[in-house]
PDB file of the backbone (N, CA, C, O) and the ligand in Angstrom, with CONECT records:
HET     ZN  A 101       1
ATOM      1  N   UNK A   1      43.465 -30.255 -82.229  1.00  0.00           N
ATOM      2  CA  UNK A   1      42.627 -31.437 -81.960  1.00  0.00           C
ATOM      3  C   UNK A   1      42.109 -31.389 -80.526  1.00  0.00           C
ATOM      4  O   UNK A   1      42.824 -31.365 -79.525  1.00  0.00           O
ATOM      5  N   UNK A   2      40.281 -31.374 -80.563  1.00  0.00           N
ATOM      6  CA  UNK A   2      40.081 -31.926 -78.929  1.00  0.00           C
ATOM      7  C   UNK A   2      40.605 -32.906 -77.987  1.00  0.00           C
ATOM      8  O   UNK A   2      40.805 -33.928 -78.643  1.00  0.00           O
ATOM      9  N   UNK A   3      40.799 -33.018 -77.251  1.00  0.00           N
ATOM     10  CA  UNK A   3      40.537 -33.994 -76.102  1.00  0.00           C
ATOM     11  C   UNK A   3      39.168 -34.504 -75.753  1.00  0.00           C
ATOM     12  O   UNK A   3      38.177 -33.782 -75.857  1.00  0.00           O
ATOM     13  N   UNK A   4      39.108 -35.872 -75.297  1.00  0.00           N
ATOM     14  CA  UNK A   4      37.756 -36.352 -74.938  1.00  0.00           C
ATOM     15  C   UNK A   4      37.510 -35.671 -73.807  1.00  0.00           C
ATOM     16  O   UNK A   4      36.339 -35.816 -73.456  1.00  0.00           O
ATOM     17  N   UNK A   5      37.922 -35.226 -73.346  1.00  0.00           N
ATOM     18  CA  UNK A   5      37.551 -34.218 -71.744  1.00  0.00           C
ATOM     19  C   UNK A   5      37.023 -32.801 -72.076  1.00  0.00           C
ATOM     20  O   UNK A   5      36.262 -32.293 -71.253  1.00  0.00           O
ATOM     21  N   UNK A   6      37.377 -32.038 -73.304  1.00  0.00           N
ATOM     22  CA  UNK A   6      36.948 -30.761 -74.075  1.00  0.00           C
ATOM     23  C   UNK A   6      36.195 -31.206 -74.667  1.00  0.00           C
ATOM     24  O   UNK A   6      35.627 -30.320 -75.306  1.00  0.00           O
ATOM     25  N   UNK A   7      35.640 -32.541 -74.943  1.00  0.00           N
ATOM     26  CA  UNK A   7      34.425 -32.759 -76.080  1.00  0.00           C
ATOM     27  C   UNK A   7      33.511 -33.191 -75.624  1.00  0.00           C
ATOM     28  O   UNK A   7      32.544 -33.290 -76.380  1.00  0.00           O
ATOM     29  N   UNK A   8      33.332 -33.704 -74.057  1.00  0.00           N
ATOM     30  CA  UNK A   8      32.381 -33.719 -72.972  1.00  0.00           C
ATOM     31  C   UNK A   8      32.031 -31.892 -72.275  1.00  0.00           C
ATOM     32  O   UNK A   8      31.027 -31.388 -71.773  1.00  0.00           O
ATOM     33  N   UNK A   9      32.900 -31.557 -72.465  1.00  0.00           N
ATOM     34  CA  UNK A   9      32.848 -30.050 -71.825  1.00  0.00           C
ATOM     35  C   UNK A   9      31.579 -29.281 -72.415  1.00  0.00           C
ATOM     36  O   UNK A   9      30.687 -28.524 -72.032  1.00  0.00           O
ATOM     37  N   UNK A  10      32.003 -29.893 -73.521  1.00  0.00           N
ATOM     38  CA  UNK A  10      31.305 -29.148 -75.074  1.00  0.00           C
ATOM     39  C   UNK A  10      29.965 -29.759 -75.206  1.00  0.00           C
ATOM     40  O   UNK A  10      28.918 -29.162 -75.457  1.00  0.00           O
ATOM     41  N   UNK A  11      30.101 -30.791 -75.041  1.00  0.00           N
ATOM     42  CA  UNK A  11      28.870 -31.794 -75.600  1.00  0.00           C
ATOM     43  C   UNK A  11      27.325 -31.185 -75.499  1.00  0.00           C
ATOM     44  O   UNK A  11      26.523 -31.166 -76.433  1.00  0.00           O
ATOM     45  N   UNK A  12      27.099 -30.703 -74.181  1.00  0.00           N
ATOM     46  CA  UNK A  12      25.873 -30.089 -73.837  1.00  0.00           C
ATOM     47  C   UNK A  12      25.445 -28.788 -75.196  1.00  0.00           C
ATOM     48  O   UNK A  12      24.403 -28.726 -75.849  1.00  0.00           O
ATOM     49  N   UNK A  13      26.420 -28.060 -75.256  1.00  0.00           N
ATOM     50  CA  UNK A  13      25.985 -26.653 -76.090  1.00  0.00           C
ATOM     51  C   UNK A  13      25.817 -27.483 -77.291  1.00  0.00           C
ATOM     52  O   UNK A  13      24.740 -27.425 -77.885  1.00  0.00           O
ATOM     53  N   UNK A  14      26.907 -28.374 -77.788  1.00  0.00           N
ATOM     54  CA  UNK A  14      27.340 -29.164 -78.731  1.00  0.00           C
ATOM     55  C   UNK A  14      25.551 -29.276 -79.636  1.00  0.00           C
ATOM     56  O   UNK A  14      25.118 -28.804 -80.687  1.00  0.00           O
ATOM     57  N   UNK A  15      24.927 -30.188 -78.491  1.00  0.00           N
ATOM     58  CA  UNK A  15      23.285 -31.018 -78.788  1.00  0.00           C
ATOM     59  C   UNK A  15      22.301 -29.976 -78.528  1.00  0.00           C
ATOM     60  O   UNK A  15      21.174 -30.102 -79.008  1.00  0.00           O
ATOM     61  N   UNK A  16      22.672 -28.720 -77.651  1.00  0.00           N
ATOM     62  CA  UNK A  16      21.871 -27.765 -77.999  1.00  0.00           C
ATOM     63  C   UNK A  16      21.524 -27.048 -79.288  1.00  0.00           C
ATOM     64  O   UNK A  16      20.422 -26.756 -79.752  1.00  0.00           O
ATOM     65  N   UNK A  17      22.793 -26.831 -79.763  1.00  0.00           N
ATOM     66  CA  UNK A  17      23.525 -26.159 -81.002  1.00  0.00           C
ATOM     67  C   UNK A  17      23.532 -24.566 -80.845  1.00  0.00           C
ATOM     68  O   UNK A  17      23.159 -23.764 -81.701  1.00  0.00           O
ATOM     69  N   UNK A  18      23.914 -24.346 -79.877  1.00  0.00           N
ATOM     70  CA  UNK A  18      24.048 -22.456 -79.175  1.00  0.00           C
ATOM     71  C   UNK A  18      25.505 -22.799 -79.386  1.00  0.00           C
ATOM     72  O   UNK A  18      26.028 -22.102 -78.517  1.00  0.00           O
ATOM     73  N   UNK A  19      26.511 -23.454 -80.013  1.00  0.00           N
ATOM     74  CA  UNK A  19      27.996 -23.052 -80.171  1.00  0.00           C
ATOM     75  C   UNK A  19      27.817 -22.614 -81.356  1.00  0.00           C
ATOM     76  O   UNK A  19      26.881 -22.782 -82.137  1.00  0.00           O
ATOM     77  N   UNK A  20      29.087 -21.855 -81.472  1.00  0.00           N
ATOM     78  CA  UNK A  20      29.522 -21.097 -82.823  1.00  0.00           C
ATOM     79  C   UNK A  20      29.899 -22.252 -83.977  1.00  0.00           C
ATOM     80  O   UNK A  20      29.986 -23.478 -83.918  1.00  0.00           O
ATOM     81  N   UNK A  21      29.998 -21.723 -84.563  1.00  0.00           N
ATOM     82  CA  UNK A  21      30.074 -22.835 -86.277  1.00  0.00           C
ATOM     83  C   UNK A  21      31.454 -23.447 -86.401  1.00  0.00           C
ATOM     84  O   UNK A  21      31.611 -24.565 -86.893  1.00  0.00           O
ATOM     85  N   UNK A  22      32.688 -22.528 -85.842  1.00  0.00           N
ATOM     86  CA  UNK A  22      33.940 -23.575 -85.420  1.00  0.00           C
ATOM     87  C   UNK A  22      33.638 -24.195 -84.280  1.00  0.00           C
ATOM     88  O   UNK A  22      33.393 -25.397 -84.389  1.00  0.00           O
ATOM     89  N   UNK A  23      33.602 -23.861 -83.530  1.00  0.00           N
ATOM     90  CA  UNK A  23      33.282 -25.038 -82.231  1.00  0.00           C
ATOM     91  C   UNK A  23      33.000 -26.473 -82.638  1.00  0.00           C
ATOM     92  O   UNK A  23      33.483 -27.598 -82.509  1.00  0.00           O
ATOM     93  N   UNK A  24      31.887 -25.804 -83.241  1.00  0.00           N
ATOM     94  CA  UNK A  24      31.135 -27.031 -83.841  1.00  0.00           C
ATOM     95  C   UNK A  24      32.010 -27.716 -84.497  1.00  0.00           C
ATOM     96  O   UNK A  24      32.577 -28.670 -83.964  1.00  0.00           O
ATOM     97  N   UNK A  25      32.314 -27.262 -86.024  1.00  0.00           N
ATOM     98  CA  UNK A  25      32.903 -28.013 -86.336  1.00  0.00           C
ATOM     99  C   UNK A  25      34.210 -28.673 -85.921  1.00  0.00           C
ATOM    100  O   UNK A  25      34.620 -29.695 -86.472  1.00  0.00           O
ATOM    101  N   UNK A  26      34.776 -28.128 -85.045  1.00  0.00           N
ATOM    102  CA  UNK A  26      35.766 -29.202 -84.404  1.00  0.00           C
ATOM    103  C   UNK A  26      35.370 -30.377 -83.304  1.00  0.00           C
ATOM    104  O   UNK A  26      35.995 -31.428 -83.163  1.00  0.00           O
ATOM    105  N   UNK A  27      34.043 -29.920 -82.456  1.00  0.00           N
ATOM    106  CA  UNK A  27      33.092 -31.157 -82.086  1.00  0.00           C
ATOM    107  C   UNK A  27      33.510 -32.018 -83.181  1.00  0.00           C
ATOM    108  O   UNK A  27      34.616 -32.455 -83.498  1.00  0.00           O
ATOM    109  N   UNK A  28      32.311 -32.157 -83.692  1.00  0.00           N
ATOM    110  CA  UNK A  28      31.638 -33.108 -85.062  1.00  0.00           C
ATOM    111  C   UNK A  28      33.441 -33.639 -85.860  1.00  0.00           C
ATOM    112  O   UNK A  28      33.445 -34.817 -86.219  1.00  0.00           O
ATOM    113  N   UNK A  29      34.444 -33.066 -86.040  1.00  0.00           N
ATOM    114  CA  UNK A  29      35.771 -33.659 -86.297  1.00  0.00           C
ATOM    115  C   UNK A  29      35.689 -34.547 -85.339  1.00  0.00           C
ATOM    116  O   UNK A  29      35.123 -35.587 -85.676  1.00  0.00           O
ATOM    117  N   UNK A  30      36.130 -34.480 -84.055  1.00  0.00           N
ATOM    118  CA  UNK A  30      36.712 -35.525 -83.209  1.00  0.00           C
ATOM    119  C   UNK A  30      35.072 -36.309 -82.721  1.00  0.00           C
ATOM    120  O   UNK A  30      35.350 -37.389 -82.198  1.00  0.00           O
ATOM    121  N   UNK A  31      34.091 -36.171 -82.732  1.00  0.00           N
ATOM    122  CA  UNK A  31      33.225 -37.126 -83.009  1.00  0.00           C
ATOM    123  C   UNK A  31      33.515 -38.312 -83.931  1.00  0.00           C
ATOM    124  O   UNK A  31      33.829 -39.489 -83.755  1.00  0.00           O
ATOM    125  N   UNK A  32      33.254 -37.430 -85.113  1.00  0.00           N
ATOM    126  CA  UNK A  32      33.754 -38.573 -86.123  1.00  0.00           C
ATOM    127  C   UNK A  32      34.964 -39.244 -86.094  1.00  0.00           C
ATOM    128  O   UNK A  32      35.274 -40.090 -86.933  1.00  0.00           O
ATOM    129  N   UNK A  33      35.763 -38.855 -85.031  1.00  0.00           N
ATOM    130  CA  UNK A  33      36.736 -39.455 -85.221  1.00  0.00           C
ATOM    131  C   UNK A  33      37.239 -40.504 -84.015  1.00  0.00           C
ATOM    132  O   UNK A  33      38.136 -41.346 -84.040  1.00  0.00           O
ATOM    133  N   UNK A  34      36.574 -40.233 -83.255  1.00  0.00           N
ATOM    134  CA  UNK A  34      36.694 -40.899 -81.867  1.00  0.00           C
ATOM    135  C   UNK A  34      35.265 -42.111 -81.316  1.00  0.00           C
ATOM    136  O   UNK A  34      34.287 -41.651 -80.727  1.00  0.00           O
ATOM    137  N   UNK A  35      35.334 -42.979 -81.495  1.00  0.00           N
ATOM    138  CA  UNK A  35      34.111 -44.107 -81.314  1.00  0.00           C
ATOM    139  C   UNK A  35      33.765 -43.758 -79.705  1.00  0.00           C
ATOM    140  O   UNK A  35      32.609 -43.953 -79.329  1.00  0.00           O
ATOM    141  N   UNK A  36      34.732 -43.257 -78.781  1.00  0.00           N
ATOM    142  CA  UNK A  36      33.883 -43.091 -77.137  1.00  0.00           C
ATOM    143  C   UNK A  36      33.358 -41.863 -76.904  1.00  0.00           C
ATOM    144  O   UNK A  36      32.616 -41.646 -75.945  1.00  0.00           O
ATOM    145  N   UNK A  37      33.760 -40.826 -77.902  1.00  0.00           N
ATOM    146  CA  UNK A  37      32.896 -40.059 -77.679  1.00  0.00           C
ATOM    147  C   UNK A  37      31.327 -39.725 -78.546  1.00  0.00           C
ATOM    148  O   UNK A  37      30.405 -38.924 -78.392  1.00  0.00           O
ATOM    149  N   UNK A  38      31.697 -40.990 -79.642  1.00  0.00           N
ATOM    150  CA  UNK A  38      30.736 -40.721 -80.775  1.00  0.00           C
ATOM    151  C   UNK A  38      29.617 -41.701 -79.571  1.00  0.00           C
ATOM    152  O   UNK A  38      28.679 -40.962 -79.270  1.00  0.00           O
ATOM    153  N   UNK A  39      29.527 -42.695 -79.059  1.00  0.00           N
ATOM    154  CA  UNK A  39      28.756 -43.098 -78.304  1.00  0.00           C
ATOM    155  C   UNK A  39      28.337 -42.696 -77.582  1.00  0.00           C
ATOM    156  O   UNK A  39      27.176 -43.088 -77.467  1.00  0.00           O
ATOM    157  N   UNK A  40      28.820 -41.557 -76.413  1.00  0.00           N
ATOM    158  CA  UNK A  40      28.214 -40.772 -75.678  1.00  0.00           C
ATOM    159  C   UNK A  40      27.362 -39.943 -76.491  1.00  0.00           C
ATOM    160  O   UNK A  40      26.135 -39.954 -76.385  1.00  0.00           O
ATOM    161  N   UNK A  41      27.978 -39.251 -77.270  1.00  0.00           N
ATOM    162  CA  UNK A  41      27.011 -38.242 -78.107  1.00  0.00           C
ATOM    163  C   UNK A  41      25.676 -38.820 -78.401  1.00  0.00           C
ATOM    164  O   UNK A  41      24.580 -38.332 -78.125  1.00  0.00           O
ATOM    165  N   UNK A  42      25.961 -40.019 -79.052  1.00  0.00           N
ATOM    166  CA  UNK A  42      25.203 -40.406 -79.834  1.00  0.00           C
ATOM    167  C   UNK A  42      23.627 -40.895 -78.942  1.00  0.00           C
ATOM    168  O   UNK A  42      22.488 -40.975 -79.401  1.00  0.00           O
ATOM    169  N   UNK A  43      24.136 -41.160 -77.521  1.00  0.00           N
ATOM    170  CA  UNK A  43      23.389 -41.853 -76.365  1.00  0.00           C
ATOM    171  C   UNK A  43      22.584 -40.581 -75.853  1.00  0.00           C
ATOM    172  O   UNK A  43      21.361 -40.439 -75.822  1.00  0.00           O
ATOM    173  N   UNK A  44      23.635 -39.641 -75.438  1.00  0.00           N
ATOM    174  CA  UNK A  44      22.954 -38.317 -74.748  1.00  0.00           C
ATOM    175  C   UNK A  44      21.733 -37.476 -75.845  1.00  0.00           C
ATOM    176  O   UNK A  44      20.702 -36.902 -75.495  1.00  0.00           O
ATOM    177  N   UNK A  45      22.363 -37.679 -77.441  1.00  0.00           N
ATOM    178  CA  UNK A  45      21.217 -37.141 -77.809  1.00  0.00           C
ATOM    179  C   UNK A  45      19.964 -37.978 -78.057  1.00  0.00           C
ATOM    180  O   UNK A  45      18.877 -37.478 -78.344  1.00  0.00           O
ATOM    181  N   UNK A  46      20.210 -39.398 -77.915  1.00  0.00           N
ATOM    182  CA  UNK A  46      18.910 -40.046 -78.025  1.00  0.00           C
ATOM    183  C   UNK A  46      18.193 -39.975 -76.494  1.00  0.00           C
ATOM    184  O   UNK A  46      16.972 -40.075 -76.377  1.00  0.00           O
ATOM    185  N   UNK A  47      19.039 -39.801 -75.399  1.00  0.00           N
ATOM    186  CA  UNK A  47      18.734 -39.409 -74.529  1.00  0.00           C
ATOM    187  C   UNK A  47      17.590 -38.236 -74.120  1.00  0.00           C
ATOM    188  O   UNK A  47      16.547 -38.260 -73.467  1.00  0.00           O
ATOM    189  N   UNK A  48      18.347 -37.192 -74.856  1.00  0.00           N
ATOM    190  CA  UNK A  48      17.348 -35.965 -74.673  1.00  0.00           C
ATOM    191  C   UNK A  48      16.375 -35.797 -75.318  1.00  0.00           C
ATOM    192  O   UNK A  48      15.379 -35.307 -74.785  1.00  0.00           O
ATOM    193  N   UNK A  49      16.379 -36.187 -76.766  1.00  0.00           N
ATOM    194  CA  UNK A  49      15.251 -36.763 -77.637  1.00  0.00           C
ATOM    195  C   UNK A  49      13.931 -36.927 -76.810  1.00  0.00           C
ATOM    196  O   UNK A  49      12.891 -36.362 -76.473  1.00  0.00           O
ATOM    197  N   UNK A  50      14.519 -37.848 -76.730  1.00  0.00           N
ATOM    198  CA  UNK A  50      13.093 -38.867 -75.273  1.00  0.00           C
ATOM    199  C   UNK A  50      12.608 -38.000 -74.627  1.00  0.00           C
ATOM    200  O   UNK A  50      11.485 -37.568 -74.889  1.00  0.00           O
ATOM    201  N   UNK A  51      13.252 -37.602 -73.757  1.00  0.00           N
ATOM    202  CA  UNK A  51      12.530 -36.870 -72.770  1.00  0.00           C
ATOM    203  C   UNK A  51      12.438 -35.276 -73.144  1.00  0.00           C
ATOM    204  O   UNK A  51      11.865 -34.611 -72.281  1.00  0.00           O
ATOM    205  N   UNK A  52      12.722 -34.841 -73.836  1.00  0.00           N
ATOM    206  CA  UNK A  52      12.405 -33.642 -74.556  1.00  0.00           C
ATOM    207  C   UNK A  52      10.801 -33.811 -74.939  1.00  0.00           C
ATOM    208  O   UNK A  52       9.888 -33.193 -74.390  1.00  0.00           O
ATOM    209  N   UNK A  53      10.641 -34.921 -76.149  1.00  0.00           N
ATOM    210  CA  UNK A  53       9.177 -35.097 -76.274  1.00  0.00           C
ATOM    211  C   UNK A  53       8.743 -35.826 -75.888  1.00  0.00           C
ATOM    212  O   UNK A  53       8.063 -36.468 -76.688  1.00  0.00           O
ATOM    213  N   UNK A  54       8.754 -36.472 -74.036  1.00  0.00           N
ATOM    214  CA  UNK A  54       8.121 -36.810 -72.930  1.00  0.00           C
ATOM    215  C   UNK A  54       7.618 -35.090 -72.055  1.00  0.00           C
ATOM    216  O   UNK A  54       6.439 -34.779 -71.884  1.00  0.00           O
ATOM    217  N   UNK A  55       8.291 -34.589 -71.810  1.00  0.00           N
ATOM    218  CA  UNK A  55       7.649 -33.242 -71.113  1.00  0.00           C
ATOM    219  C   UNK A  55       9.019 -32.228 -71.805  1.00  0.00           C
ATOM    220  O   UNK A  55      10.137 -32.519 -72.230  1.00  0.00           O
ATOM    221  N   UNK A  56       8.397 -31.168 -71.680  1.00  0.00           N
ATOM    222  CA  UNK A  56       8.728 -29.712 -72.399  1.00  0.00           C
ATOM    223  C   UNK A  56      10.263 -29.197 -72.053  1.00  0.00           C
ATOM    224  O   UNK A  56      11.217 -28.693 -72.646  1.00  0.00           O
ATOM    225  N   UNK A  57       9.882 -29.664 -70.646  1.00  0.00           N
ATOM    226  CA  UNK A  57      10.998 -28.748 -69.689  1.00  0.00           C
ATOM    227  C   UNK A  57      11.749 -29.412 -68.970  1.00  0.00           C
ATOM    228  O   UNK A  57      12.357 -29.016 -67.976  1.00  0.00           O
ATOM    229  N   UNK A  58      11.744 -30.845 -69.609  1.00  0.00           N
ATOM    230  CA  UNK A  58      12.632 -32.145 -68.933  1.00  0.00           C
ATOM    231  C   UNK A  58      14.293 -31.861 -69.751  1.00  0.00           C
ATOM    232  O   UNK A  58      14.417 -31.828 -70.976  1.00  0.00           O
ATOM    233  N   UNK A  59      15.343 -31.695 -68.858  1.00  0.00           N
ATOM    234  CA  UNK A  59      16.445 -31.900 -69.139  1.00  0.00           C
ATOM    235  C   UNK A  59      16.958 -33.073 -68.128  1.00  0.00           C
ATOM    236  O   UNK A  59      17.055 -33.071 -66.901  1.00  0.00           O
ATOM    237  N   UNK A  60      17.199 -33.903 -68.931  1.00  0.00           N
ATOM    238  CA  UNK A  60      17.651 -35.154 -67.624  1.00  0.00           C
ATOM    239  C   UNK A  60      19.292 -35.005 -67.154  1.00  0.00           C
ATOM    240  O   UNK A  60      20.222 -35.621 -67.674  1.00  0.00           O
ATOM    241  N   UNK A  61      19.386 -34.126 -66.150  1.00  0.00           N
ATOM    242  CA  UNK A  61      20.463 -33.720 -65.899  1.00  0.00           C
ATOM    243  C   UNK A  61      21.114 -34.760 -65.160  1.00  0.00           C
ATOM    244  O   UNK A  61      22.339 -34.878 -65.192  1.00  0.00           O
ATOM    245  N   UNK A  62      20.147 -35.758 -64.291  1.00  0.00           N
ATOM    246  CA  UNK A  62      20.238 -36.753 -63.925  1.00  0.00           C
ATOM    247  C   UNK A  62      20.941 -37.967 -64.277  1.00  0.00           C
ATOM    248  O   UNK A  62      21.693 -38.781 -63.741  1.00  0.00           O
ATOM    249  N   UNK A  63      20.445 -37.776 -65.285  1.00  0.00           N
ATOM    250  CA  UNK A  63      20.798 -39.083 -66.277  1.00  0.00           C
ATOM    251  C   UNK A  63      22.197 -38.760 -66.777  1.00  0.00           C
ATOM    252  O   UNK A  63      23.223 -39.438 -66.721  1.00  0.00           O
ATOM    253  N   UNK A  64      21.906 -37.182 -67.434  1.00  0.00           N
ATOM    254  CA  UNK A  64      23.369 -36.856 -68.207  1.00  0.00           C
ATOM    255  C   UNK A  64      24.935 -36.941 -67.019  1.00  0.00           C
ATOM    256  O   UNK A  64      26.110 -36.914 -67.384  1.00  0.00           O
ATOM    257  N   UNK A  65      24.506 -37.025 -65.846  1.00  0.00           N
ATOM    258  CA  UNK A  65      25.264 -36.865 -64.726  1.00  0.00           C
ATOM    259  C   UNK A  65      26.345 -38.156 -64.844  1.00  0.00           C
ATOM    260  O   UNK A  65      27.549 -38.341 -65.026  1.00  0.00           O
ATOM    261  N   UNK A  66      24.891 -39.055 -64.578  1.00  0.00           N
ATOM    262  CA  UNK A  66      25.652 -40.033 -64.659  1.00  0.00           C
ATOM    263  C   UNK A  66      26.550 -40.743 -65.867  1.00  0.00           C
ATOM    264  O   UNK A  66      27.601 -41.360 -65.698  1.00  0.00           O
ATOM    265  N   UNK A  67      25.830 -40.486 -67.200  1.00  0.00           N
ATOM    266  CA  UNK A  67      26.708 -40.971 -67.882  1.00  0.00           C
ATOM    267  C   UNK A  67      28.171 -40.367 -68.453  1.00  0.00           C
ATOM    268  O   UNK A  67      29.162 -40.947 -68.896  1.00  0.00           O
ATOM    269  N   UNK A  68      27.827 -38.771 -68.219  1.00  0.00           N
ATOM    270  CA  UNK A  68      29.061 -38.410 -67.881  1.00  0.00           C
ATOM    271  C   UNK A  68      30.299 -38.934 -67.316  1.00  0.00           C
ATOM    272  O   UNK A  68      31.378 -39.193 -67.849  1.00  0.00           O
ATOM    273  N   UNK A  69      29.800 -39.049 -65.843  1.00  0.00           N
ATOM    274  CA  UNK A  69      30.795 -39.224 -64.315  1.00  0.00           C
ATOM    275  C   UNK A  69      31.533 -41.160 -65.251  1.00  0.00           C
ATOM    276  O   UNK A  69      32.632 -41.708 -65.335  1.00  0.00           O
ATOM    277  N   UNK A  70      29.800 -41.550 -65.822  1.00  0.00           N
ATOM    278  CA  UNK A  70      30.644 -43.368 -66.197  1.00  0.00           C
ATOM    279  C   UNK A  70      31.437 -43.248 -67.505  1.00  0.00           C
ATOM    280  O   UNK A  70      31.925 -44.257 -68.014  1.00  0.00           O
ATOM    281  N   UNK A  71      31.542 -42.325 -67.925  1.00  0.00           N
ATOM    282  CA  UNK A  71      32.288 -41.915 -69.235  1.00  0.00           C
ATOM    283  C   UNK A  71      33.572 -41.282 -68.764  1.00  0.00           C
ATOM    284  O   UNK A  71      34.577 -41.877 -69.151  1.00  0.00           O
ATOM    285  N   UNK A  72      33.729 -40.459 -68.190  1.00  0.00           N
ATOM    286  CA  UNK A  72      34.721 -40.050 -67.740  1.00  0.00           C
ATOM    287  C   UNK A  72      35.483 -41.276 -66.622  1.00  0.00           C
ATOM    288  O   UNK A  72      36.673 -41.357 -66.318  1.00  0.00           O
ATOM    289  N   UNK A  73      34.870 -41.740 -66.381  1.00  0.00           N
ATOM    290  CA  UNK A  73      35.610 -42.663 -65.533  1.00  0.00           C
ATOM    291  C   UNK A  73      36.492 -43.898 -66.647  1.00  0.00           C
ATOM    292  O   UNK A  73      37.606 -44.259 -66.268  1.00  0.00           O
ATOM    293  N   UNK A  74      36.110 -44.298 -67.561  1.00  0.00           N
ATOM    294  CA  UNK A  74      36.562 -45.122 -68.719  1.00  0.00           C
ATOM    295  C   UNK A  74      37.734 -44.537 -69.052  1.00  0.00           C
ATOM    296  O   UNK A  74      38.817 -45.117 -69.130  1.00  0.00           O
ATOM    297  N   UNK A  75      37.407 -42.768 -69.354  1.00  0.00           N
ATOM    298  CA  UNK A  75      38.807 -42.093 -69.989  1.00  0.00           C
ATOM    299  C   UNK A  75      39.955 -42.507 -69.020  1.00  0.00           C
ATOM    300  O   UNK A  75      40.952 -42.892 -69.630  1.00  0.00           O
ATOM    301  N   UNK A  76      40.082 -42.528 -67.465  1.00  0.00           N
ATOM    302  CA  UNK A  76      40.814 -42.379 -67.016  1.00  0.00           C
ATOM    303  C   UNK A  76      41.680 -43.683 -66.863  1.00  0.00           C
ATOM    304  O   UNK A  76      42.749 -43.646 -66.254  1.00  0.00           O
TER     305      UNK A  76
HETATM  306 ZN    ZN A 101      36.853 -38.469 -77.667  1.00  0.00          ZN2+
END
């Protein structure tokens, strides 16, 4: 079983989808199984959504920074 700290680690390749097919599927397990990380997920990819088809080459690393750093701060 992940940890919410390995499933933030992950998250980025996670919404890319450049992880391997277990990876994945142990993501998407503790997604489904965890409501604080299913919200981050769920935020970061509506997140990138947006600004993906706002400009080409927008990764809001910015943004993902922060909700990271305020996500991780909850875990602790
Ligand atoms: Zn979690």
């Amino acid at each position: 079983m992940l940890t919410c700290k390995q499933f933030l680690q992950e998250l980025n390749d996670y919404l890319d989808e450049t992880l391997d097919p277990k990876t994945r599927a142990e993501l998407q397990r503790h997604v489904n199984e965890c409501p604080n990380c299913w919200v981050v997920c769920d935020t970061t990819e509506k997140t990138l959504r947006i600004f993906k088809g706002m400009e080409a080459q927008a990764v809001p690393e910015d943004i993902q920074k922060r909700l990271w750093s305020s996500l991780i701060q909850c875990l602790h």
